[in-house]
N, C-alpha and C positions, 0 to 999 in steps of 0.2 A: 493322181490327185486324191489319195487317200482320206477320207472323211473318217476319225474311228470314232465308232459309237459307244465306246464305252466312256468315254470324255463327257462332260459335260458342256463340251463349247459350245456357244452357242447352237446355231441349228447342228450342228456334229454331236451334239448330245442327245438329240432326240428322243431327244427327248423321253422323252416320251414316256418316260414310260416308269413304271413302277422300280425299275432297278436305279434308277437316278435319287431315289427316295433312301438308298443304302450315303453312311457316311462320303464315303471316297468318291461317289458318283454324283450326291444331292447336289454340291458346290460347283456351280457351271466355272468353267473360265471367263468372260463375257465373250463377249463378240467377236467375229473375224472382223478383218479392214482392220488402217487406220484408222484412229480417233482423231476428232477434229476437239480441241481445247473450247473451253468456255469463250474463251476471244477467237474464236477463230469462224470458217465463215458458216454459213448455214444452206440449206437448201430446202429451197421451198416445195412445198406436198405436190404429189404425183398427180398431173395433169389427168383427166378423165382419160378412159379409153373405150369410152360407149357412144361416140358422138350420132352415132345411129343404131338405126333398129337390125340384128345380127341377122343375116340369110339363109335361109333356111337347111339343116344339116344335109350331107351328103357325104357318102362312104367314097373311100378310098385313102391316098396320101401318106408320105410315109411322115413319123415324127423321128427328129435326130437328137440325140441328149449326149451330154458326158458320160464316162463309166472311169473308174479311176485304174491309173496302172497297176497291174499286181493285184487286182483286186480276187478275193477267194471266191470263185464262180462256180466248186460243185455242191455245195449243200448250203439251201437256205436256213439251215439252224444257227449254221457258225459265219452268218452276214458280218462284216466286218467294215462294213462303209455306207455312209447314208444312199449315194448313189447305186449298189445293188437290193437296197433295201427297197427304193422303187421298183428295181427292175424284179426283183423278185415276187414282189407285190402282185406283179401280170400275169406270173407264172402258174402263183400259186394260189390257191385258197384257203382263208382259216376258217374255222368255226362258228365263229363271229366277228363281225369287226365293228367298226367305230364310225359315226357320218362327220359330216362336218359340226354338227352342234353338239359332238360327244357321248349322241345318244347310242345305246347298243341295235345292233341290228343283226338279220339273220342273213349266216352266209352258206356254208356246209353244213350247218346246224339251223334246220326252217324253225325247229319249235323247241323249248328247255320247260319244264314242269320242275318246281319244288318240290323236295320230299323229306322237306325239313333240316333243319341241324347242321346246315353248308353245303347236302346233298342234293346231288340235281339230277335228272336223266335227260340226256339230249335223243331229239331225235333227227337224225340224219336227211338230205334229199336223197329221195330213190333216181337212180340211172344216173350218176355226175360220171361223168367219163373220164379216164386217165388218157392224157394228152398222148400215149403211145399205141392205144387199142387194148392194152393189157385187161381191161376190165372195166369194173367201174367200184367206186367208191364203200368202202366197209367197215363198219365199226373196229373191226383189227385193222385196219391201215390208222385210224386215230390212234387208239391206243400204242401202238409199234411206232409213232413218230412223237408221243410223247414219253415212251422209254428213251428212245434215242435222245433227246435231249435233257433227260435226268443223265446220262451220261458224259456228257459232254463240261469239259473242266471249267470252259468260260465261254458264254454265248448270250447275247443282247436279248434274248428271249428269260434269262434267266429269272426276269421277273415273271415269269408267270411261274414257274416253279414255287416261289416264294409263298405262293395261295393256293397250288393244287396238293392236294392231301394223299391222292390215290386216283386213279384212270384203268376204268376197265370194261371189256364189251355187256350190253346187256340181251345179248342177244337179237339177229336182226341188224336194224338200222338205228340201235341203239346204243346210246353209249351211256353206263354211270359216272360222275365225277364228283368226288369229294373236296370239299373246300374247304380254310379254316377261316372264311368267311361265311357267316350267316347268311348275309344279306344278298341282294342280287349285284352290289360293286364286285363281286368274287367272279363275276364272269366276266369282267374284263380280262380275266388271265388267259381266255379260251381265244386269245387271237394271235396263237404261231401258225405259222404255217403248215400245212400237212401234207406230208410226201407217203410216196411208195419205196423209194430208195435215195439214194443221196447222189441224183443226175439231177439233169435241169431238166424236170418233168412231172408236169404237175396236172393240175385240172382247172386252172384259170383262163384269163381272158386269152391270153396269148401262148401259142408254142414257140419254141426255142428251134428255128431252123436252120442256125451256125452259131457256135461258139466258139472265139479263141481269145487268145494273148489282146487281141487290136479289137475287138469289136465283136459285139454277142447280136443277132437281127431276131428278131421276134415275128411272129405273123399270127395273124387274128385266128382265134379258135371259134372255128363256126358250129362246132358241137357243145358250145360253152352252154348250160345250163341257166345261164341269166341274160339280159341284150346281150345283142351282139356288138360290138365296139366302131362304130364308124371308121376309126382310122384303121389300114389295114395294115401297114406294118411298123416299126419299131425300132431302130437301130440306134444302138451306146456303145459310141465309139471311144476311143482309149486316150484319157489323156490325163498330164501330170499335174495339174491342178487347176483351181474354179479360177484363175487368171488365163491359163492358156484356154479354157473352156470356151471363156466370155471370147480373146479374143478369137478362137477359132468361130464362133458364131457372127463377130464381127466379119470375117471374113464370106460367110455363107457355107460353110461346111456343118455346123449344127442350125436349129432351128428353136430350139430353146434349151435353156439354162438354167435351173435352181440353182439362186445364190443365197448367202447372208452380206455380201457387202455392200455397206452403207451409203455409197453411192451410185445406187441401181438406178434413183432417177435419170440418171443423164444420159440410159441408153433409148428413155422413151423418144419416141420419134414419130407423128402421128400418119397411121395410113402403112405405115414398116416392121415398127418396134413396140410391143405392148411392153406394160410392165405388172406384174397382175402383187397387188399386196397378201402373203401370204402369212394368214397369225399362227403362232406356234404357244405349247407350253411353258416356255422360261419365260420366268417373271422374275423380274430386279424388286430386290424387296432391302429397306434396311431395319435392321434388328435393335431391337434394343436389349439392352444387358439388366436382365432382371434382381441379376447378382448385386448389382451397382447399387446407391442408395439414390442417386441424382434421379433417374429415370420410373420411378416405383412412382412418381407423383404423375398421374396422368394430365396431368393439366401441361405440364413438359411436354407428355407425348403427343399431346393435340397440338401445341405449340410448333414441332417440329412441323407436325405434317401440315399446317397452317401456314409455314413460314417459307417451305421447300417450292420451288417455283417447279412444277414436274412441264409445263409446257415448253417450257424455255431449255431444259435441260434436254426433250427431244427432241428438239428444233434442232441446237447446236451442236448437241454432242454425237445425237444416233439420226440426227438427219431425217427424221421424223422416220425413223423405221422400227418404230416402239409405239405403244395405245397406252394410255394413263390408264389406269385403277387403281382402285380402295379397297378389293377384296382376293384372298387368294384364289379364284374364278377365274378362269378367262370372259371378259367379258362377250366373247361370242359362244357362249357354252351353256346350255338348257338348264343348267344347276344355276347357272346367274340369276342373282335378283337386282335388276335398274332401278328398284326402290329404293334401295340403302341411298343414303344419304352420301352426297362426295364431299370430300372435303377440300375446298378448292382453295387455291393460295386465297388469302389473304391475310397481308404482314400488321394490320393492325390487328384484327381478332388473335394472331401470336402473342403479339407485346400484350395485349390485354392478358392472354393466360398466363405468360411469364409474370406480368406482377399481380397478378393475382396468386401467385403462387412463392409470392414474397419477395420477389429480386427485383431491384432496382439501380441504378446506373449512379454508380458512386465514382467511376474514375474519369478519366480525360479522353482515356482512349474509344469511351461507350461501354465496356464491360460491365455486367452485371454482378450485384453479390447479392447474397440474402443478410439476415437480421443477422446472422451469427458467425460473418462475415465471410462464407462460404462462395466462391461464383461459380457461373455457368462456363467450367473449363471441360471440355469432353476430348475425348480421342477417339476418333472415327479411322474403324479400320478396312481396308479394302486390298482389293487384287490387283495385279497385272502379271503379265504373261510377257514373254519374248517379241509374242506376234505382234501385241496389242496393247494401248492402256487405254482405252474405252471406257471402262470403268473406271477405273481411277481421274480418268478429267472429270466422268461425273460426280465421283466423289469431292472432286476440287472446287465443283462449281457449287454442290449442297454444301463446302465449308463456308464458300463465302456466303451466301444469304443463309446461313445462321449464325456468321458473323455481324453480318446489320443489324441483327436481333439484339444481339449483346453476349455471345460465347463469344465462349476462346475455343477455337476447335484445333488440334493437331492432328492432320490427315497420316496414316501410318501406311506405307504402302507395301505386301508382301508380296512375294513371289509365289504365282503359282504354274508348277511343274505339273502338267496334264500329266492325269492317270496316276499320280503320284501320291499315295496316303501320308504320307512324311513331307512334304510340302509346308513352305515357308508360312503361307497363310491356311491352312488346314490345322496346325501346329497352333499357331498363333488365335485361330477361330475357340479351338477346342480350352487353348489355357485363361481363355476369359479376361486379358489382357486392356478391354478395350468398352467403350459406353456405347457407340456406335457401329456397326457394321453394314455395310455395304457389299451385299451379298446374289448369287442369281441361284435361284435352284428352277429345276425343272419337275412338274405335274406329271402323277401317272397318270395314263390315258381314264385313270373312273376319277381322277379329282381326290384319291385318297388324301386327308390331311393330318391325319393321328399322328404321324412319327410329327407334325412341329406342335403339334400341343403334348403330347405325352409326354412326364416325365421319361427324362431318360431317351427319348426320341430322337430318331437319326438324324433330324433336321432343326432339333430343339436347342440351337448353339446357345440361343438367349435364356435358356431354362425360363421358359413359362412356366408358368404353376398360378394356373387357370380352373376349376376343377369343371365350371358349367365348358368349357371351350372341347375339354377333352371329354366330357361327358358326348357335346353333341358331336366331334369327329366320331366315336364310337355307333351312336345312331345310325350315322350314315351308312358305316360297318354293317349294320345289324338291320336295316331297313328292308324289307320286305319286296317292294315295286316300286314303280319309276314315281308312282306320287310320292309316298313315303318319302324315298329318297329325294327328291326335291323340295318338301317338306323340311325335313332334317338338315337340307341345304341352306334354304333362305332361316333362317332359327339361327342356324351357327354364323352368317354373314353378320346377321342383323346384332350377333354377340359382339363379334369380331370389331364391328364399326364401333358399339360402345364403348368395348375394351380396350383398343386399338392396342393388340400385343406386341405385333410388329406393325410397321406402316408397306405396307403395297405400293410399290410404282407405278410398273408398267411392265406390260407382255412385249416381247421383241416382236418384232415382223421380217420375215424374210421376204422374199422375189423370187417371184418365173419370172426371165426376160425370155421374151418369144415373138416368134413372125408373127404379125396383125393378123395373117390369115389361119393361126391356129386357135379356134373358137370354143365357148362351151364353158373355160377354165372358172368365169367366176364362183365360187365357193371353194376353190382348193384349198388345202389346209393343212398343214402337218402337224404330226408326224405320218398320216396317212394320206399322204400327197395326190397321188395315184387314186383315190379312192372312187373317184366318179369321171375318170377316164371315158366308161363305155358313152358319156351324155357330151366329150373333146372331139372335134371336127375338124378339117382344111376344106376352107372355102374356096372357090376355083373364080 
């Protein structure tokens, strides 16, 4: 059940992360599952799963998960599926990693001192033990795991590459790192994993006490350096995709499942089956075309996002497994400001900016024209894929309510060939063909946003040309500490909403389906799923 991470499929692209931010990788595919069409039927939000007060934790129990066939299981640099990117997650430790609200936190790395100009010196925990007895942890074991990964032709970490400048010991428990970032987002680069060698062997929660073909079994590392993890052991078993998964949990052979398919609701079952809502990075956003002359008058661009019904669209099409937003934030993410203003449907504040913006209903059909007999005709262009047209029914459904408005909208739907630079709508995105797009890109883990404001920008299909917009991604860049940096955050939102460049949808949501009796889970979150495991329990 191969998940490749270099895709941008939904949760298969994980995200996550700053290499998704390069052309080929920004452009998610949408979603796994079928799509259910604007008429088609809906399912209503996920029943609570806290009807009581949770019991209090206790160690032991094993947890069972998928692992995909064939998946590359000796070196955590060249992960090649979402599914051992958990699993390796246990194994291993980085530098720093990420919590659930995005914020950086200390992992192999307790403390980081500026020393200006993108330079940083990290310093290490003394005694972290190598899960074999080999030793324990040294500023040359960092450095020596991130040669090893300048080496490597193509590896999902490559995005930190992209912001480390130079890695080297500074003697001790020290390490220097040069970045060609200023500011403190440059140490989001610092969360690869770090080995001794290229075995499954590491310094995390869990050791590796069988690995094969069928099934890798983990067990709790009781010399771990951080808690100790309640659950005591581990096992991801082999299987060829998140259908056989689910129904092998159906069966009782797993005990929980990370999925992205849209109909996770229906495995809730209260008192058996939880279903836990997990927010991810991809955000469904549509572009507008700055090239264009229609779309330059913002009073259109409030119009759309005024006219677009976003509840209705994740009611029926993603099954409510997507959250509305206005800005490129996740809104569970510490850089979010709940201040900004939303811009909620409503279809008469549209019609008011459309004819305030000169167009009025001269034919029979409702279509609008302006004075100079120009109408509101756009072509809204979008994806689909073999698996899936998820997006593209939402595409069909935002034609028609800005069809009530008074467009003439022509939905264009292209093919897109995962992993594929030459793809039909990648093609089609880059030649400016179109006034609308209906687009998903996925957030690196610090929220960088310069590649969609910069000229020239790997994600700037719409060519903004913005100069306050790219002024303040660059802040962020250059920001100093987390106030700073959140500063520079709510400034560029509070831009973003006036200027409204593109319009923001919504963040997708994936699922853990899992036994009732597996506790703890709420706040998981990807793309660091895994991330607060040691605080996941089995109640008895």
């Amino acid at each position: 059940m191969k998940k490749n991470l270099a895709t941008t499929e939904s949760r298969r692209a994980f995200a996550l992360f700053a290499a998704l931010l390069f052309v080929l990788a920004a452009v998610s595919g949408g979603c796994s599952g079928r799509g259910i069409g604007p008429a088609g039927p809906t399912q209503s939000p996920l029943p609570s799963t806290t009807p009581e007060a949770d019991p209090e934790p206790v160690e032991g129990g094993t947890l069972r998960l998928p692992m995909p066939v064939n998946a590359s299981r000796s070196d955590p640099l060249v992960v090649n599926t979402e599914e051992m990117l958990y699993l390796f997650s246990l194994v291993y430790d980085s530098l720093l990693t990420v919590n659930s609200a995005g914020e950086l936190e200390p992992c192999l790395c307790e403390s980081w001192t500026s020393e200006g100009g993108g330079t940083w010196l990290l310093r290490l925990r003394e005694g972290v033990k190598w899960h074999d007895g080999s030793g324990t942890l040294t500023a040359e074991d960092v450095v020596s795991t991130y040669r090893a990964l300048t080496q490597l032709e193509d590896s999902y970490y490559k995005y930190c590459l992209s912001h480390i400048v130079s890695m080297q010991s500074a003697g001790g428990l020290f390490v220097r790192v040069k970045l060609n970032i200023s500011g403190i987002m440059g140490l989001y680069s610092l969360t690869f994993p770090v080995r001794r060698s290229a075995e499954l062997m590491g310094t995390g929660a869990y050791r590796v006490e069988r690995s094969d073909d069928h099934r890798i079994i983990l067990t709790v590392n009781t010399d771990w350096w951080d808690k100790i993890p309640y659950i005591t052991r581990i096992v991801f078993e082999e299987r060829d995709s998140n259908t056989t998964a689910l129904a092998s949990y159906e069966a009782g052979q797993l005990n929980m499942v990370p999925t992205d398919i849209l109909t996770a609701g229906k495995y809730h079952e209260s008192g058996v089956t939880d279903v836990h809502d997990i927010m991810t990075q991809s955000m469904e956003v549509l572009l507008f075309n700055h090239n264009r002359p229609l779309f330059t008058d913002i009073r259109l661009r409030q119009a759309v996002a005024r006219g677009i019904n976003r509840s209705r669209i994740v009611t029926n099409v993603y099954m409510n497994r997507a959250r509305a937003a206005d800005v490129p934030i996740p809104p569970d993410s510490w850089l979010y400001d709940s201040r900004i203003a939303v811009m909620n449907y409503d279809p008469d504040a549209a019609l008011s900016l459309i004819e305030d913006a000169g167009y009025t209903v001269l034919s029979k059909e409702g279509l609008r024209f302006s004075k100079s007999g120009g109408h509101l005709s756009i072509k809204l262009l979008t994806s689909a894929t073999t698996e899936n047209t998820v997006r593209s029914d939402a595409a069909n459904m935002i034609a028609s309510q800005l069809e009530t408005l008074g467009f003439k909208v022509e939905v264009v739907t292209a093919a897109h060939a995962l992993g594929d630079p030459e793809s039909e709508f990648i093609k089609a995105l880059r030649k400016g063909d179109w006034d609308l797009a209906l687009v998903g890109f996925n957030l690196g883990p610090g929220n960088e946003l310069s590649s969609y404001f910069d000229a020239g920008g790997a994600n700037n299909f719409g060519h903004i040309s913005d100069s306050r917009l790219r002024l303040l991604a660059q802040t962020m860049l250059s920001a100093a500490g987390e106030e700073e940096l959140r500063e520079a955050s709510y400034e560029l939102q509070s831009c973003f909403a006036e200027t409204l460049p593109f319009l923001t949808l919504y963040f997708r949501l994936n699922s853990i389906i899992c036994s009732s009796d597996v506790r703890g889970i709420d706040g998981a979150r990807e793309p660091l799923l895994f991330a607060n495991e040691k605080n996941w329990y089995i109640s008895r």
